[in-house]
C-alpha positions as CSV (number, residue, x, y, z in Angstrom):
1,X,0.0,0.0,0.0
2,X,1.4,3.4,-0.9
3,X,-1.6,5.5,-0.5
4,X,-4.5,5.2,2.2
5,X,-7.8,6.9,1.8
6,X,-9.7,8.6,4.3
7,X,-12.8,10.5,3.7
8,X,-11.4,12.6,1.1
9,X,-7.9,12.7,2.7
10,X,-5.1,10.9,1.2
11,X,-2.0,10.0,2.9
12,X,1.4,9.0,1.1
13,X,3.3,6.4,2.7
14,X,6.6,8.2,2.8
15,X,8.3,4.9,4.5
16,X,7.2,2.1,6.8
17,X,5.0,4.0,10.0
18,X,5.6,7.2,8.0
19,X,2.3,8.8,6.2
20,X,2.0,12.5,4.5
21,X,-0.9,14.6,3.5
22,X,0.6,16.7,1.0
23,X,0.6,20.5,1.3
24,X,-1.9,22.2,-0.6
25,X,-1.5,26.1,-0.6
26,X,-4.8,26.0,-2.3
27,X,-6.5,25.0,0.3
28,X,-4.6,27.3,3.3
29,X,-2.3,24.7,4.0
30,X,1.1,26.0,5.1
31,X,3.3,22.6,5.3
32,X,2.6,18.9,5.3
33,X,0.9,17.2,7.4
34,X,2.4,13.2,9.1
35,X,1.0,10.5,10.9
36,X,3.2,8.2,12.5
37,X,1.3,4.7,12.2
38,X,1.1,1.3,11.5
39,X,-1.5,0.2,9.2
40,X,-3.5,-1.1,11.9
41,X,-3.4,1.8,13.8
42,X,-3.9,4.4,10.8
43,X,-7.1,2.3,10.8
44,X,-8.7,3.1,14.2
45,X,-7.2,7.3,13.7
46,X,-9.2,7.3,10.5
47,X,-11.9,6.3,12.5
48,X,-13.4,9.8,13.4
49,X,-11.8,13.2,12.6
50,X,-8.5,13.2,13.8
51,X,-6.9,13.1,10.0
52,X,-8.9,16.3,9.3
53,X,-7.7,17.9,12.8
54,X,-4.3,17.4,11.7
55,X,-4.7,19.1,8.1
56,X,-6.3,21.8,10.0
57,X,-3.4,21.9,12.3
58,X,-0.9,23.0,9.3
59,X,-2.8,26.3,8.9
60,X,-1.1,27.8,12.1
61,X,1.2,30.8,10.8
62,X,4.7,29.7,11.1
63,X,4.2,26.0,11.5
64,X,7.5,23.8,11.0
65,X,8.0,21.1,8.4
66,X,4.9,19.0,9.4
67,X,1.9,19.1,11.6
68,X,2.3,15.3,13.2
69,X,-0.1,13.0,14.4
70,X,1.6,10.2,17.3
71,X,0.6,6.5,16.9
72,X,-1.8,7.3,19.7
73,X,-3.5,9.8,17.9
74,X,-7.1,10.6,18.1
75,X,-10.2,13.2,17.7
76,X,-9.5,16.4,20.3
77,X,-10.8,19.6,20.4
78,X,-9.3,21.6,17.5
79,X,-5.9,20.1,17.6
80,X,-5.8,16.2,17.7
81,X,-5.2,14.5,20.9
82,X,-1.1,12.9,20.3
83,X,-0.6,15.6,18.1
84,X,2.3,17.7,17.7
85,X,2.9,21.3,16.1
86,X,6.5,23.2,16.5
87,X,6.1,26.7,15.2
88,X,8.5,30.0,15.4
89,X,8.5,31.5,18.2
90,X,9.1,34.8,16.8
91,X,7.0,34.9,13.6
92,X,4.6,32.2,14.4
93,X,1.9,31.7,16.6
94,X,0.5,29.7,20.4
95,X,-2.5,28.5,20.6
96,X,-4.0,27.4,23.6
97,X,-6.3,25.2,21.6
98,X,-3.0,23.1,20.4
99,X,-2.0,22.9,24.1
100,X,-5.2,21.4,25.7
101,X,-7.2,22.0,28.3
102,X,-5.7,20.3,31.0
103,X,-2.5,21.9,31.1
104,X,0.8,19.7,31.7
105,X,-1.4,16.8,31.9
106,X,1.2,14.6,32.8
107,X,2.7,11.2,34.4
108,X,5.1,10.5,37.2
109,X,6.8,7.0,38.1
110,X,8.1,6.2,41.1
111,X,10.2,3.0,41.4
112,X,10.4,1.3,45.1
113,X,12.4,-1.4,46.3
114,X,9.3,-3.6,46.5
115,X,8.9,-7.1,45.1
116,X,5.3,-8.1,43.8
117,X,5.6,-10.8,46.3
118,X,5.5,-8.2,49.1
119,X,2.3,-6.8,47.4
120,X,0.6,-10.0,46.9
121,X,-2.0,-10.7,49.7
122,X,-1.8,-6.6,50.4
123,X,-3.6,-5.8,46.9
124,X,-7.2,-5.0,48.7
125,X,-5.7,-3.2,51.7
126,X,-3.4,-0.9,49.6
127,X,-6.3,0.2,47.1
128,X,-8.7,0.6,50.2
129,X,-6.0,3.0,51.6
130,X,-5.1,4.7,48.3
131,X,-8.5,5.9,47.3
132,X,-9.2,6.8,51.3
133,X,-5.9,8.8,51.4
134,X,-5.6,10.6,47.5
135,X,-8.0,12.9,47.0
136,X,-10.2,12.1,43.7
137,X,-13.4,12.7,41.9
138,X,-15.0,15.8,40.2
139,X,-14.8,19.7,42.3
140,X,-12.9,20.4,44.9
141,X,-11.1,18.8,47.6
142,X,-7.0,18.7,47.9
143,X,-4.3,17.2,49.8
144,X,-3.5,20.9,50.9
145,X,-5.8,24.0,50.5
146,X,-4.7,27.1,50.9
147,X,-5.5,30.7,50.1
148,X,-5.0,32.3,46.8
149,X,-1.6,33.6,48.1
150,X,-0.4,30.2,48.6
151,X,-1.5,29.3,45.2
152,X,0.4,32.1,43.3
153,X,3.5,31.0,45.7
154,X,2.9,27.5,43.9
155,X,2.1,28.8,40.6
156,X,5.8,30.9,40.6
157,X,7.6,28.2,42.3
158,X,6.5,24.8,41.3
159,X,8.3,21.6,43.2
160,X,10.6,24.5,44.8
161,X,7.9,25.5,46.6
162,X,6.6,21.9,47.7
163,X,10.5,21.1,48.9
164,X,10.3,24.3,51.2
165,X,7.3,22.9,52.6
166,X,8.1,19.9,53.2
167,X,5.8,17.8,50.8
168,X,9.6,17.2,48.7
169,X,12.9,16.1,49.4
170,X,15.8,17.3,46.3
171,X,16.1,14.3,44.8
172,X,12.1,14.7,43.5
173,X,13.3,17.7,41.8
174,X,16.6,16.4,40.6
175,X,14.1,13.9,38.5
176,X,11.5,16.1,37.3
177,X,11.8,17.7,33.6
178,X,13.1,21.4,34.3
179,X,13.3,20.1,37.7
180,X,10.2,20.5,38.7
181,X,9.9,25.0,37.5
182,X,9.3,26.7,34.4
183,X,11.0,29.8,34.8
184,X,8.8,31.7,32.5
185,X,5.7,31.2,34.7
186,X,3.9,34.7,35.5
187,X,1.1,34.1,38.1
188,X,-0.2,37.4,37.4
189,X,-1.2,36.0,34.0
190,X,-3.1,33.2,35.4
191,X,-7.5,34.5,35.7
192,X,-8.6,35.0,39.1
193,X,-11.2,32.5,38.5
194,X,-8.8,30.2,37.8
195,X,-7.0,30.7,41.2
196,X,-9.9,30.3,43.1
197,X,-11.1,26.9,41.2
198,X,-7.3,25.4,41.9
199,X,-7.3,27.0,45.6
200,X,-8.6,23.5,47.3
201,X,-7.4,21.1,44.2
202,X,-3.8,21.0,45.5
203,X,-2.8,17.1,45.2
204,X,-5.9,15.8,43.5
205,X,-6.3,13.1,41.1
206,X,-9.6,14.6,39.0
207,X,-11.8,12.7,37.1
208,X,-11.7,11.0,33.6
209,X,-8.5,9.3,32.7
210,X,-6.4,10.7,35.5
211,X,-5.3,7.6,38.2
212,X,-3.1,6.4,40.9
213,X,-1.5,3.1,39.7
214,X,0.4,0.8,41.1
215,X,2.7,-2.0,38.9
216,X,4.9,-4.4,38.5
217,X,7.7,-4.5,36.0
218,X,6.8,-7.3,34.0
219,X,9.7,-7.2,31.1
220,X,13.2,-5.3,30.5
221,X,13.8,-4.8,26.8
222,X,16.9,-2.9,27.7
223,X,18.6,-4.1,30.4
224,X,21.8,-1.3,30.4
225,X,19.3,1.4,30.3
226,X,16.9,0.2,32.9
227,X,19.9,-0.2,35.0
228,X,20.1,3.3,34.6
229,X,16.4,4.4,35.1
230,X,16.9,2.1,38.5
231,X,14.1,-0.7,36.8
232,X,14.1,-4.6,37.0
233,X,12.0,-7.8,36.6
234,X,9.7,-7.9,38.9
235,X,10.3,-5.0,40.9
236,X,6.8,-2.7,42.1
237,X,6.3,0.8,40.6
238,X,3.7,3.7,40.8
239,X,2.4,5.6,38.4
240,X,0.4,9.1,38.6
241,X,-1.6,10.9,35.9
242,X,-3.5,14.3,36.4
243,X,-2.5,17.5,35.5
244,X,-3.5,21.3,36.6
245,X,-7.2,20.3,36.8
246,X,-9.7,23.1,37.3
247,X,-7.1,25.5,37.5
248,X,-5.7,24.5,34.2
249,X,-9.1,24.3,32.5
250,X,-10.2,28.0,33.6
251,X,-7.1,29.4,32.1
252,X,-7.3,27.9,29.0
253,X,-11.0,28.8,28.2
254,X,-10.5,32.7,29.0
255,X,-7.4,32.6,26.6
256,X,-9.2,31.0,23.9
257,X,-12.1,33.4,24.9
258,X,-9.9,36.4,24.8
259,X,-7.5,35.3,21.4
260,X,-11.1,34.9,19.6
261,X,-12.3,38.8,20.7
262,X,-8.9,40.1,20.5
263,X,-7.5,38.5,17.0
264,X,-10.5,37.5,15.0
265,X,-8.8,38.9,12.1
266,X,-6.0,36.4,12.7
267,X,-8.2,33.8,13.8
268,X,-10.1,33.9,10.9
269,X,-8.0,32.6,8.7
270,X,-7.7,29.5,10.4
271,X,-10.4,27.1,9.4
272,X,-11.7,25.6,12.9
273,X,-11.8,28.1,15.7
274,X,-10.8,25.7,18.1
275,X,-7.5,26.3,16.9
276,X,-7.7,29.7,18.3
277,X,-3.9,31.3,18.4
278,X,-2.4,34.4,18.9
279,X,0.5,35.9,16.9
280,X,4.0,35.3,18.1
281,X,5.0,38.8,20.1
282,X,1.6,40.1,20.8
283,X,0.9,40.7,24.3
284,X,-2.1,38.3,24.6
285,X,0.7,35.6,23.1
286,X,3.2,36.9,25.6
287,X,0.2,36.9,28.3
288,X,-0.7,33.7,27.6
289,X,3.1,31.7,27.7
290,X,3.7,33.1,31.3
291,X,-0.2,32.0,32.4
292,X,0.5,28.5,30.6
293,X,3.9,28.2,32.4
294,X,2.6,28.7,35.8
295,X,0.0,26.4,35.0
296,X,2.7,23.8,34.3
297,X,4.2,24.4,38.1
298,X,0.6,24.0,39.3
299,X,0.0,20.4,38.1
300,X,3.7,19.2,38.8
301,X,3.1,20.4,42.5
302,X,-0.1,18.2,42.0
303,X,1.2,14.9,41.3
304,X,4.0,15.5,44.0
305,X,1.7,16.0,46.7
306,X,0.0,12.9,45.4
307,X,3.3,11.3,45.7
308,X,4.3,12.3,49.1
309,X,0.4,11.0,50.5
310,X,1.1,7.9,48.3
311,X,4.8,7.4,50.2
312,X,2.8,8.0,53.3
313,X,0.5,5.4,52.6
314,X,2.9,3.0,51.9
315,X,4.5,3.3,54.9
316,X,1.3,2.2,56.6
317,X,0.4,-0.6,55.1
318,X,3.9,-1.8,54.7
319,X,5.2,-0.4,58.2
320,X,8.5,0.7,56.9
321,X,9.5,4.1,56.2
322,X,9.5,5.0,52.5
323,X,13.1,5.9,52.6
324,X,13.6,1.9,53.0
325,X,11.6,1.4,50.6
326,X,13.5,3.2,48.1
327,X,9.9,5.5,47.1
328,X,11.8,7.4,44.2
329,X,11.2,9.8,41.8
330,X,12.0,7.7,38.8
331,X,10.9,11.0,36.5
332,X,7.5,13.0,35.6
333,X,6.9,14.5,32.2
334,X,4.5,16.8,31.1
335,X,2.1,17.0,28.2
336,X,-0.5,19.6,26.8
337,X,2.5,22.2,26.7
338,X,3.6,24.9,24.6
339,X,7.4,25.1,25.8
340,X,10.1,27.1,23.5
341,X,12.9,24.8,22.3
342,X,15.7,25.3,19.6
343,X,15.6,22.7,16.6
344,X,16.9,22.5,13.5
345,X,14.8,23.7,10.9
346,X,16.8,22.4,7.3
347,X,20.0,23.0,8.9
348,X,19.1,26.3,10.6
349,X,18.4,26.9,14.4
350,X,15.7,28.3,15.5
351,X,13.8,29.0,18.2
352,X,9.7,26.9,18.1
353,X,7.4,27.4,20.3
354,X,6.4,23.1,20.2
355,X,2.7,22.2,21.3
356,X,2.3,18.6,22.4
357,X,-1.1,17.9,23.2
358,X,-1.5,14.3,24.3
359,X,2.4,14.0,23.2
360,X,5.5,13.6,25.4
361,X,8.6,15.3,25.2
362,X,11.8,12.3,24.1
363,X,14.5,13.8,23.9
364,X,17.7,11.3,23.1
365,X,21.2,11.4,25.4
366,X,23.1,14.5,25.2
367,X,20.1,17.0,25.1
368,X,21.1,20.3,27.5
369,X,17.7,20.2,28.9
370,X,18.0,16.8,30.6
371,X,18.5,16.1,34.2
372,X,22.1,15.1,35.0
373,X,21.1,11.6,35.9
374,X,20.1,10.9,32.5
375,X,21.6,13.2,29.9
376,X,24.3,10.4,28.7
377,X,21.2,7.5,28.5
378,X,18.3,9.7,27.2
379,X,15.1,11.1,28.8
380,X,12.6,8.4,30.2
381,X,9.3,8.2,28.7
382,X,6.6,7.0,30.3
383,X,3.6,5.9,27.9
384,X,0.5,4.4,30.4
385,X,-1.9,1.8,29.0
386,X,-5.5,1.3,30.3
387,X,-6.1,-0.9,33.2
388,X,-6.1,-4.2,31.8
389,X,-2.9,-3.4,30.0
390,X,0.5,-2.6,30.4
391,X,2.4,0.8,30.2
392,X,6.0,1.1,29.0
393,X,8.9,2.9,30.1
394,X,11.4,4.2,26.9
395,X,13.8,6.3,26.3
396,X,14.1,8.9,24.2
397,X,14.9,8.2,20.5
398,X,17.9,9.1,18.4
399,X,15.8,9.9,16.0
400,X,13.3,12.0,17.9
401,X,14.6,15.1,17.2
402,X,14.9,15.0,13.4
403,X,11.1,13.3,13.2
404,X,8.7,15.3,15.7
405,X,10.8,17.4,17.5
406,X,11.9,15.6,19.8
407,X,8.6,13.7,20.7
408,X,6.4,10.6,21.4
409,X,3.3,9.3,21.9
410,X,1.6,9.7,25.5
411,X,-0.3,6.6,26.0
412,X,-2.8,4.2,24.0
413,X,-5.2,6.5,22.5
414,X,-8.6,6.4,22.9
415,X,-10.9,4.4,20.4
416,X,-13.8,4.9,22.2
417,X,-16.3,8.5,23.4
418,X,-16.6,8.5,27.1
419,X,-20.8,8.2,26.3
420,X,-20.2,5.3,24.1
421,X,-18.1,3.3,26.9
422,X,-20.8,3.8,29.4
423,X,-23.0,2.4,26.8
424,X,-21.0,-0.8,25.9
425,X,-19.9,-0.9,29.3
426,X,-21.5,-1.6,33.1
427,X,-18.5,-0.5,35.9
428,X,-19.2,-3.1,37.9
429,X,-18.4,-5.8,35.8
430,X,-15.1,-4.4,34.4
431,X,-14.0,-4.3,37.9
432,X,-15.1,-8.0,38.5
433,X,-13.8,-8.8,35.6
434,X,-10.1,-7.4,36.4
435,X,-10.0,-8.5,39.7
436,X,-11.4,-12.2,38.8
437,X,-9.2,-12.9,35.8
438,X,-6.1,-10.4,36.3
439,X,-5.8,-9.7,39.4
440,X,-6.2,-5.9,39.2
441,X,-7.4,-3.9,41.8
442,X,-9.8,-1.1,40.8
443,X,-11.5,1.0,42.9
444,X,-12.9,4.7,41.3
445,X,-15.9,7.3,42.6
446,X,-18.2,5.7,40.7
447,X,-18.9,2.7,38.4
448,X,-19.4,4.8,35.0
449,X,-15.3,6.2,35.8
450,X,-14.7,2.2,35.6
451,X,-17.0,2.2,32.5
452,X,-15.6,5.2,30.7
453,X,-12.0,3.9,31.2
454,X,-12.6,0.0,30.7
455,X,-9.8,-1.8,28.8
456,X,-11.9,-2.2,25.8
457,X,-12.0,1.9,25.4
458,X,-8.6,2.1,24.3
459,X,-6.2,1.2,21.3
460,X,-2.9,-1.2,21.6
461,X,-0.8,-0.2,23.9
462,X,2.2,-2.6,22.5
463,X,1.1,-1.4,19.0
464,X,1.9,2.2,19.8
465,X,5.1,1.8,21.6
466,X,6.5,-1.0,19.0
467,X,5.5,1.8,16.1
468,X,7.8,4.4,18.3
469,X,10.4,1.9,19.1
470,X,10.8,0.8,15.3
471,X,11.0,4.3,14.2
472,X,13.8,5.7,16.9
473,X,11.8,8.0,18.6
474,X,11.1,6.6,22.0
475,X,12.9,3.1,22.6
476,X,11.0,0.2,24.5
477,X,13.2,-0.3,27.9
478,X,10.7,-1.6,30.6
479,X,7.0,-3.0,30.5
480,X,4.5,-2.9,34.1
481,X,1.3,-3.9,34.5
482,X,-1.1,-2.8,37.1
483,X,-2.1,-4.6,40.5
484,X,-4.6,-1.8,41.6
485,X,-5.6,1.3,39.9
486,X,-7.7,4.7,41.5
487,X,-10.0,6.7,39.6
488,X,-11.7,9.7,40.2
């Protein structure tokens, strides 16, 4: 097959997992647009209208060599969800809409000492205590809640701020990308609204796809780089998604609100508001960067003060300080960002503002950016599954940086709407059903959170990583699987 035909889009198959659109100027387009798929996968992002999101996508004023679409790829708002869009930061554009909602909605591992044998028998005991202990659900509700004050103190200060208050030790900072702190953050940027909705959401899980995991490490693929990344056979990990929850949301919806009012002229040329961007320089741009940063240091204070409850927790039911237990930071990425970043455009450096919305960040060995402890093995990448699945550790790909900018995918990918899943799906079963035949936990708010996320909702986890690990851009070095999972 050398072409694939979607609805009027066709796609070149440039090389194996490699597909174009073509540019046409005709039609507004202002580069090509790539999906990075197996046929299999192409199959399922054809699926809805994540192939026409993408051709949008290459419409943004000064977008860079391609619009992208990760293997996980599927329908978002605007801007597909695992889709990627690097454009110059000084002649270009941001938009919000190609960030997300749910700013630096991202995932944290942290790698223990434990064996699963030392879990076995505990399974029921440790969920019970998770979802008592970690805040979850839709609304409010935090592990700390404080006054607006204290939330512009997080907001400017991210992990630094958690580490002075003792929910951090250094070593979680150390093993955080930019260490926890986006230096551009400007809490005066962030709406009032917004400050008040993320006031008592401090250490909160959320609702939808956002969970407290804990796993096993059921394979190595690279034993000298999981050496590295502290990973082996057997061993018990955690994992954390959520990101800057209401907080994150409010801040993204006045932008968009305000770029629409305050650029329509601009905005008008693109051909799905949703895309909604301001012009690189313009004070709303400018405005919105140093709201978007802040929001960034929001959610990674979020999933640290879930990880200090969780090391808590721990420590009860396993009556051992977490120190002995080795509860470590193994790293926490970010997605839905806008973050600027030199590349080489055709042998020029420049200076991009790259949107990753439902992407991660993979940058290969040698990158400036990365944390001492891994700049000579590459940045880990932690890409979850659903609950009846397992999630992959990688590293990040030689080849990241000359194919999406140094990026991956983020997890499986949906196949499924939220309303459909609840329709195909009855909570309490998939939770029988886990517990029954895989011996996975699950315990969530309600049973249409089990519904919603049931294994059958999402694509092929293995298929999505082996697509990134065949084409260099995130490398396979450790598979987990879950032994008990909280929802909101």
């Amino acid at each position: 097959m050398t072409t694939y035909d979607a609805d009027g889009i066709t796609l070149h198959k440039v090389r194996d997992y490699v597909w174009e659109i073509p540019q046409d100027e005709s039609e507004g387009m202002r580069a090509p647009a790539r999906v990075l798929a197996s046929e299999a996968l192409l199959d399922e992002i054809a699926d809805d209208l994540t192939l026409q999101q993408l051709k949008n996508a290459t419409h943004l004023p000064g977008i860079q060599k391609y619009a992208l679409c990760m293997p996980d790829g599927h329908q978002g708002y605007g801007f597909p969800v695992g889709g990627v869009g690097a454009t110059d930061a000084e002649t270009g554009c941001i938009s919000p809409g190609a960030v997300g909602f749910d700013i630096n909605c991202g995932v944290r591992m942290m790698r223990t000492n434990l064996s699963y044998e030392d879990v076995r028998g505990k399974e029921e005991e440790l969920v019970e205590a998770l979802f008592e202990n970690v805040p979850s659900g839709l609304g409010g509700g935090g592990i700390f809640e404080g006054s607006v004050a204290d939330v512009n103190r997080i907001l400017q200060g991210g992990v630094e701020w958690a580490l002075a208050e003792g929910w951090a030790v250094p070593e979680d900072l150390a093993h955080c990308e930019d260490e926890g702190k986006r230096p551009d953050a400007e809490p005066s940027k962030v709406p009032e609204e917004a400050k008040e909705r993320g006031r008592n959401q401090v250490g909160s899980l959320g609702s939808g796809n956002h969970f407290l995991e804990v796993q096993r490490v059921t394979d190595v693929f690279r034993e000298d780089v999981a050496a590295e990344f502290g990973l082996e056979e057997d061993q018990v990990v955690v994992l954390i998604h959520c990101g800057s929850r209401g907080l994150g949301h409010q801040t993204c919806q006045d932008y968009v609100r305000d770029i629409e009012k305050r650029h329509s002229g601009f905005v008008d040329q693109l051909p799905d508001k949703d895309l909604a961007a301001a012009p690189a320089g313009s004070q709303l741009a400018e405005d919105y960067y140093g709201a978007m940063c802040a929001c960034i240091n929001f959610a990674w204070v979020n999933r640290q003060l879930i990880m200090h409850r969780t090391r808590q927790v721990f420590e009860d039911v396993f009556d051992r300080d977490w120190e002995a237990m080795e509860m470590e930071l193994l790293y926490d990425v970010a997605h839905n960002i806008a973050k600027k970043e030199m590349h080489n455009v055709n042998g020029e450096e420049k200076e991009l503002f790259v949107h990753r919305k439902g992407a991660t960040r993979a940058f290969p060995a040698g990158r400036p950016e990365l944390p001492p402890a891994y700049r000579d093995v590459g940045q880990p990448v932690i890409i979850p599954g659903s609950m009846g699945a397992g999630s992959y550790v990688l590293r990040g790909g030689e080849n990241s940086l000359a194919e999406t900018f140094g990026s991956t995918a983020h997890g499986a990918g949906r196949l499924m709407s939220r309303t459909q899943a609840k329709q195909d799906y009855w909570g309490g079963d998939v939770q029988t059903e886990l517990r029954e035949q895989q011996h996975v936990y699950v315990k969530a708010q309600s049973g249409a959170t089990i519904a919603e996320e049931a294994p059958g909702v999402y694509k092929d986890v293995d298929e999505v990583v082996r697509v990134s690990d065949e084409l260099g851009i995130g490398d396979r070095v450790a598979r987990t699987f879950p032994v008990c999972n909280i929802k909101g």
